[in-house]
mmCIF file of the C-alpha atoms, coordinates in Angstrom:
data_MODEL
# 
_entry.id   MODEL 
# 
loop_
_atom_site.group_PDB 
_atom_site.id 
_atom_site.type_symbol 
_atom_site.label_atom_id 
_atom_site.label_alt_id 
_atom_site.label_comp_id 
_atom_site.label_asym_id 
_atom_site.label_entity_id 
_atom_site.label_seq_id 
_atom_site.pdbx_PDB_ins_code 
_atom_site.Cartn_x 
_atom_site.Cartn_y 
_atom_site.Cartn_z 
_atom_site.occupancy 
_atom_site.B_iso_or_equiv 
_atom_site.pdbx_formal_charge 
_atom_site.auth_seq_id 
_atom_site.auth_comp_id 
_atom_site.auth_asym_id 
_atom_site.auth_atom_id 
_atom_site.pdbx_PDB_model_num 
ATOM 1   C CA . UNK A 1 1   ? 57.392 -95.380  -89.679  1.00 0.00 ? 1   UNK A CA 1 
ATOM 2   C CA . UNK A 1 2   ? 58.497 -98.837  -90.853  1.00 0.00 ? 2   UNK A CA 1 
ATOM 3   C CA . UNK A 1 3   ? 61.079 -99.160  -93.322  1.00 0.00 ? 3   UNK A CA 1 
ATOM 4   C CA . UNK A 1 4   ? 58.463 -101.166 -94.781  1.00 0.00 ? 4   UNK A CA 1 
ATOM 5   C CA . UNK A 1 5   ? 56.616 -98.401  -96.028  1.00 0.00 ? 5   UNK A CA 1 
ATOM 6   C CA . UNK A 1 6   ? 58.464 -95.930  -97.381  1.00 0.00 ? 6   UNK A CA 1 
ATOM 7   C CA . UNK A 1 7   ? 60.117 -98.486  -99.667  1.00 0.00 ? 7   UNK A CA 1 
ATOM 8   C CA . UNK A 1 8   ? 60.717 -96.956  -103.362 1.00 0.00 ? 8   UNK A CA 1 
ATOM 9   C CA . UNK A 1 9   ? 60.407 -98.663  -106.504 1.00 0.00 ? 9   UNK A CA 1 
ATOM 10  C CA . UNK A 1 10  ? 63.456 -97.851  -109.197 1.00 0.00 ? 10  UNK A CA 1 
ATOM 11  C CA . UNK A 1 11  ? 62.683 -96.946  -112.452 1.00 0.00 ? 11  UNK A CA 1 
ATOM 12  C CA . UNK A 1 12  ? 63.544 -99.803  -113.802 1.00 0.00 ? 12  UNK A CA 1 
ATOM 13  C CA . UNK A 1 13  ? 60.694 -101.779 -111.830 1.00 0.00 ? 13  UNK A CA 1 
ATOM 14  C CA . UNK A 1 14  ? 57.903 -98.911  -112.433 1.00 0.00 ? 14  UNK A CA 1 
ATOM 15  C CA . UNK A 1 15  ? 58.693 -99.085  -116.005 1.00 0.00 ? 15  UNK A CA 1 
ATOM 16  C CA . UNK A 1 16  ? 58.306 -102.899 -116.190 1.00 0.00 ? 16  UNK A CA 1 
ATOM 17  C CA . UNK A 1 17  ? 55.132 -102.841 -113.878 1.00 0.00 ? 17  UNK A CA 1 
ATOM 18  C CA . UNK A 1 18  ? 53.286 -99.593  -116.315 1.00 0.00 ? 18  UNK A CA 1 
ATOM 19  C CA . UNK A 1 19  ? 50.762 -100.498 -118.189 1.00 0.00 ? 19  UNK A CA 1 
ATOM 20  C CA . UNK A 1 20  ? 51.461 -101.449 -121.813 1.00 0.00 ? 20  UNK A CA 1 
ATOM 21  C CA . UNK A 1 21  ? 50.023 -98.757  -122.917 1.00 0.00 ? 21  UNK A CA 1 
ATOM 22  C CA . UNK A 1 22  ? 51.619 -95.243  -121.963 1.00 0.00 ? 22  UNK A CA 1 
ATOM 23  C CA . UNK A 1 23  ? 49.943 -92.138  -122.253 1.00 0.00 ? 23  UNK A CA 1 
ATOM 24  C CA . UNK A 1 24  ? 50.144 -90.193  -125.540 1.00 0.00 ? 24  UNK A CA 1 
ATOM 25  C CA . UNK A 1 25  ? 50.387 -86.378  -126.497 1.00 0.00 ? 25  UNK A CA 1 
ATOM 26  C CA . UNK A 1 26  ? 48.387 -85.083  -129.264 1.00 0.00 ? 26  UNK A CA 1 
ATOM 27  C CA . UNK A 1 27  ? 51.905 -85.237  -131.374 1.00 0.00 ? 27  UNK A CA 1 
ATOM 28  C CA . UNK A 1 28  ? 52.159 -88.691  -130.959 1.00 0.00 ? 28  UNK A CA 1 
ATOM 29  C CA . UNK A 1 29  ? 48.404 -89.359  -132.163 1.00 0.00 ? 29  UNK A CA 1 
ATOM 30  C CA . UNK A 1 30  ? 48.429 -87.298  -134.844 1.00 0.00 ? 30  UNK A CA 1 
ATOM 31  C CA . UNK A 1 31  ? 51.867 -89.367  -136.368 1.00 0.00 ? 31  UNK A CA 1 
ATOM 32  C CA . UNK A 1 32  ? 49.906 -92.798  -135.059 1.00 0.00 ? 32  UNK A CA 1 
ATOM 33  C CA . UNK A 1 33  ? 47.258 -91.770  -137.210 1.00 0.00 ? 33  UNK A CA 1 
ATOM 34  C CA . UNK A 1 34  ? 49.013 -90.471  -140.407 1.00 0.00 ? 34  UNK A CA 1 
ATOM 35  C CA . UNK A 1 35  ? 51.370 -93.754  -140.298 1.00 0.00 ? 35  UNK A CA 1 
ATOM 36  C CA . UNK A 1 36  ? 48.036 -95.813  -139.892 1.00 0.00 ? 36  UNK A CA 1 
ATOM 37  C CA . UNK A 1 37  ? 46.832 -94.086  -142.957 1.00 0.00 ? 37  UNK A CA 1 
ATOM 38  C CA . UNK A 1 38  ? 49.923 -94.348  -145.375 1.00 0.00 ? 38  UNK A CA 1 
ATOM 39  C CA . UNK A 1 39  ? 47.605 -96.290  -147.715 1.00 0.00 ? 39  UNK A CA 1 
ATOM 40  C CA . UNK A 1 40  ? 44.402 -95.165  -147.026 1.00 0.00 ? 40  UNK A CA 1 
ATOM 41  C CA . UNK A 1 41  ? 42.108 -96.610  -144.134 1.00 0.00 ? 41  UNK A CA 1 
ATOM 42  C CA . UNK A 1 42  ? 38.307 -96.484  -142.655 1.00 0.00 ? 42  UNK A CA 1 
ATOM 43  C CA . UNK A 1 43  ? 37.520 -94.093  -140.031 1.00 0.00 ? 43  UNK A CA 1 
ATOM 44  C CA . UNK A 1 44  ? 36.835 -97.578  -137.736 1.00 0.00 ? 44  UNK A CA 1 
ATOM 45  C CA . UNK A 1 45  ? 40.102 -98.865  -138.955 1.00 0.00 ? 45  UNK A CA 1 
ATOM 46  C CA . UNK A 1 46  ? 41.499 -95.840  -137.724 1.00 0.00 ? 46  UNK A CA 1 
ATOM 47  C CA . UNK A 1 47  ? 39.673 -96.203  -134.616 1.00 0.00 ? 47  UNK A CA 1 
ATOM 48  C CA . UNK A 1 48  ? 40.797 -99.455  -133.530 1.00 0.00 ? 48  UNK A CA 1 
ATOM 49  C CA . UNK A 1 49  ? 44.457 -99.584  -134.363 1.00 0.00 ? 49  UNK A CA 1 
ATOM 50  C CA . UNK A 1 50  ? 45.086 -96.084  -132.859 1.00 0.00 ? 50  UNK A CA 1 
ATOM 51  C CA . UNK A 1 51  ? 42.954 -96.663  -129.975 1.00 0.00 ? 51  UNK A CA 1 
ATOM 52  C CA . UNK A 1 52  ? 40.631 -93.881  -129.845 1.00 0.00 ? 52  UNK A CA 1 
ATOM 53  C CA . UNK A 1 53  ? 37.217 -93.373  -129.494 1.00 0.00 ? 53  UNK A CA 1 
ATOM 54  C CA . UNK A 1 54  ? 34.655 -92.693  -132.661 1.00 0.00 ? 54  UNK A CA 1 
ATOM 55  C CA . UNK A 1 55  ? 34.195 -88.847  -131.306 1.00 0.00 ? 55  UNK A CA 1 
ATOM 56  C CA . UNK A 1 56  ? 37.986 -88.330  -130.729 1.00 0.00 ? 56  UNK A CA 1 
ATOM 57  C CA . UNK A 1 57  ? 39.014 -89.950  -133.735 1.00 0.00 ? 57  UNK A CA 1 
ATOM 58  C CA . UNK A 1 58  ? 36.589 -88.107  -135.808 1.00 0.00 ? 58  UNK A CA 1 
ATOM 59  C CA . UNK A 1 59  ? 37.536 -84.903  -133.962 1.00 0.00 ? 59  UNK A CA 1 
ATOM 60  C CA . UNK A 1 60  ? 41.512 -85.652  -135.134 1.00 0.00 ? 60  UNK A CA 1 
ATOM 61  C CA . UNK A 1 61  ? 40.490 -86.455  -138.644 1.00 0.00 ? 61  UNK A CA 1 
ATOM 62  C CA . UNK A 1 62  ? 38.591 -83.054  -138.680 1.00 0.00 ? 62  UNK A CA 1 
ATOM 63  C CA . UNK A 1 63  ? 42.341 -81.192  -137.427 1.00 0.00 ? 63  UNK A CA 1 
ATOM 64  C CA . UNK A 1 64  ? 44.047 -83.169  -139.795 1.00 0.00 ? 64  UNK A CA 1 
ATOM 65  C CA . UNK A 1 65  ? 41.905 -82.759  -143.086 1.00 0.00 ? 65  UNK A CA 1 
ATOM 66  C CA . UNK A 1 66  ? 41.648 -79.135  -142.685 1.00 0.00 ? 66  UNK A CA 1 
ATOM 67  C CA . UNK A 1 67  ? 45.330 -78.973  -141.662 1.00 0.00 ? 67  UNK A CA 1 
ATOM 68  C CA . UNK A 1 68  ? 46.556 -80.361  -144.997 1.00 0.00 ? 68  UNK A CA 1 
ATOM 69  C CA . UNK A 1 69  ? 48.556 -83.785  -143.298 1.00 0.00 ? 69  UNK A CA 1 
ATOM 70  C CA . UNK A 1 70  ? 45.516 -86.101  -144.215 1.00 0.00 ? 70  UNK A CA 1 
ATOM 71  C CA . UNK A 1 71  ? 42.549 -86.067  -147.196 1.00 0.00 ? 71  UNK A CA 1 
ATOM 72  C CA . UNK A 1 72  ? 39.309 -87.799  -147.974 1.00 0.00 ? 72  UNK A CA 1 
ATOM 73  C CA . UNK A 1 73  ? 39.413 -89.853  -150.774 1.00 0.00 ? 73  UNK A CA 1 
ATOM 74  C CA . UNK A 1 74  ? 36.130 -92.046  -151.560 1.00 0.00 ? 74  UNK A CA 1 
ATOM 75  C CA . UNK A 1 75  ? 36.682 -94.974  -153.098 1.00 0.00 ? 75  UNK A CA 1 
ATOM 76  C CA . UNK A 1 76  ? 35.777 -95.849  -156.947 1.00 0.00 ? 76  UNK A CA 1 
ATOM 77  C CA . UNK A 1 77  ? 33.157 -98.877  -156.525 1.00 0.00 ? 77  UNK A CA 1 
ATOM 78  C CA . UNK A 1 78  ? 31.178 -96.718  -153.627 1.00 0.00 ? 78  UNK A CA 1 
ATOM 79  C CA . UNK A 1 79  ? 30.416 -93.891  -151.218 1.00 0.00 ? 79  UNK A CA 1 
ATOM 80  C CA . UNK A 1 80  ? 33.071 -95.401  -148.950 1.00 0.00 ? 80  UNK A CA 1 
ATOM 81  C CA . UNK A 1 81  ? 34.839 -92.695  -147.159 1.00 0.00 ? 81  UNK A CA 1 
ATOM 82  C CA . UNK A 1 82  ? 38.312 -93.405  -146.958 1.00 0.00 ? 82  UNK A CA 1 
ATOM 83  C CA . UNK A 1 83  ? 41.240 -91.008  -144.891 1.00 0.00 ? 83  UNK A CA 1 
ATOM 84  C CA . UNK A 1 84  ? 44.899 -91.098  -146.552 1.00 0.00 ? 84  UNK A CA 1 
ATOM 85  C CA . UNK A 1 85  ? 47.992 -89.514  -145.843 1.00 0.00 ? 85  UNK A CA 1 
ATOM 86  C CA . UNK A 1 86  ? 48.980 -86.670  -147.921 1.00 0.00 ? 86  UNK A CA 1 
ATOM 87  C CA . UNK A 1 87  ? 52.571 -85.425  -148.954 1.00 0.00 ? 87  UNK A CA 1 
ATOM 88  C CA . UNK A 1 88  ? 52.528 -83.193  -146.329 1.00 0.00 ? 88  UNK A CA 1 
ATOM 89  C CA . UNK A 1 89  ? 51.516 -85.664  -143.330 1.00 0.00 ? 89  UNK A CA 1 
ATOM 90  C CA . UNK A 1 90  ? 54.033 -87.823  -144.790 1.00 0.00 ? 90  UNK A CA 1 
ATOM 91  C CA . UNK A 1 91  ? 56.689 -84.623  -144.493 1.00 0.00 ? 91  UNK A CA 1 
ATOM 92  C CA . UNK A 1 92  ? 55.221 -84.346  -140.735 1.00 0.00 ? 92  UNK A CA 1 
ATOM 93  C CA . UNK A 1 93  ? 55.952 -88.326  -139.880 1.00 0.00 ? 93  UNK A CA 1 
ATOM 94  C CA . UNK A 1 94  ? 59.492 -87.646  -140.957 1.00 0.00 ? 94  UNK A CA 1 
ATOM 95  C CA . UNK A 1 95  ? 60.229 -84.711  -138.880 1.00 0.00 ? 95  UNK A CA 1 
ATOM 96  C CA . UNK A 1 96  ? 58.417 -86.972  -135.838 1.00 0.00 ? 96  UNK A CA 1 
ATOM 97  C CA . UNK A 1 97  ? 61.027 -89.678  -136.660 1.00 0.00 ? 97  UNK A CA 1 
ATOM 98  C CA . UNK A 1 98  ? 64.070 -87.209  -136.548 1.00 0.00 ? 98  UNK A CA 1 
ATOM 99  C CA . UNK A 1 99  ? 62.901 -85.634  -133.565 1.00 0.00 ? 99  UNK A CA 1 
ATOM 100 C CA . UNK A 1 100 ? 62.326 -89.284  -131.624 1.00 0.00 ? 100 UNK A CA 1 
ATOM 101 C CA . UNK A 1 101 ? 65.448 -89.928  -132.919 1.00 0.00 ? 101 UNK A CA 1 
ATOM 102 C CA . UNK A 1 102 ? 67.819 -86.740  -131.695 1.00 0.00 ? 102 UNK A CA 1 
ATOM 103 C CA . UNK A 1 103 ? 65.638 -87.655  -128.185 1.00 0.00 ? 103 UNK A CA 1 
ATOM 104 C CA . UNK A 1 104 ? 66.883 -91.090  -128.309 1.00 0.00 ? 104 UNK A CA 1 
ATOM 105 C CA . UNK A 1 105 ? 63.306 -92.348  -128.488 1.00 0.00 ? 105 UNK A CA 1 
ATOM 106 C CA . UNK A 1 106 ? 62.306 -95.018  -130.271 1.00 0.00 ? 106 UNK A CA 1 
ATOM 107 C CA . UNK A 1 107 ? 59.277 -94.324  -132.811 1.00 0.00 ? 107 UNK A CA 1 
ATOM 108 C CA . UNK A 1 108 ? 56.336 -96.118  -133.061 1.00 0.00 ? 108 UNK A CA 1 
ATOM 109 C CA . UNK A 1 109 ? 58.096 -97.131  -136.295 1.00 0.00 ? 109 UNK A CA 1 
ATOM 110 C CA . UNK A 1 110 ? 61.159 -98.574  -135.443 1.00 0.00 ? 110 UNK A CA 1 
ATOM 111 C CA . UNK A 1 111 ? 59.723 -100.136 -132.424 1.00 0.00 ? 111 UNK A CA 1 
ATOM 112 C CA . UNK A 1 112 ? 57.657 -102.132 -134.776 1.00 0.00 ? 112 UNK A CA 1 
ATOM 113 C CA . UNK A 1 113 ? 60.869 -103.024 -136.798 1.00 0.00 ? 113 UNK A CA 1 
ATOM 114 C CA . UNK A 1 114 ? 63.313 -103.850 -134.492 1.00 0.00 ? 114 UNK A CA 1 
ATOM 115 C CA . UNK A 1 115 ? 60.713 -106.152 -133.002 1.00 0.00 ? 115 UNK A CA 1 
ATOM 116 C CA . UNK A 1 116 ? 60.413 -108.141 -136.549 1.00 0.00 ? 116 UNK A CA 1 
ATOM 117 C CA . UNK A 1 117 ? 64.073 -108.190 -136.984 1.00 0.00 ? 117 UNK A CA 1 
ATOM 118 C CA . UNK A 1 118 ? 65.040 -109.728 -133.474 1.00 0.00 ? 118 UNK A CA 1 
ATOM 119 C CA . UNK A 1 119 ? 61.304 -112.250 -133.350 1.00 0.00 ? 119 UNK A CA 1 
# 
């Protein structure tokens, strides 16, 4: 064989030639979600900022209510259905944060404020 083809990327080169978006465990969906809905947000909201389909979102939001970390709240003018992070989804997000942190991860979170600080 060819030194030609056994070449190796480092990396450094597979990480800037990944797609932008990586893979995520079920950890790291469930805290995309719960941050999403800090304030309350539509299922399709939900959908489209966490990038999941309307049967895998719906089957998270099932987990999630039942688990305690997320409620339904419907809002006053209407039967709109709205999903909102509870005290103890907000407890979860912080233990996510510490752990990224101790890994020397960066959260979703700080990602998005570093990238406002240095823009």
């Amino acid at each position: 064989m060819s030194a030609a083809f056994t070449t190796e990327t480092s990396p450094i080169e597979k990480e800037k030639s990944s797609p932008r978006f990586k893979n995520r465990n079920r950890i790291e969906i469930v805290a995309n979600i719960l941050d999403i809905a800090r304030n309350g947000a539509l299922k399709t909201h939900l959908m489209y900022k966490a990038n999941l389909s309307y049967m895998v979102v719906t089957q998270y939001l099932s987990f999630l209510v039942r688990s305690g970390l997320i409620e339904e709240v419907f809002s006053e003018d209407g039967p709109t259905k709205m999903y909102k992070t509870t005290a103890k989804g907000f407890q979860y997000m912080q233990v996510y944060d510490s752990l990224q942190s101790i890994a020397g991860l960066d959260s979703q979170k700080s990602l998005r404020q570093s990238s406002t600080i240095f823009a």
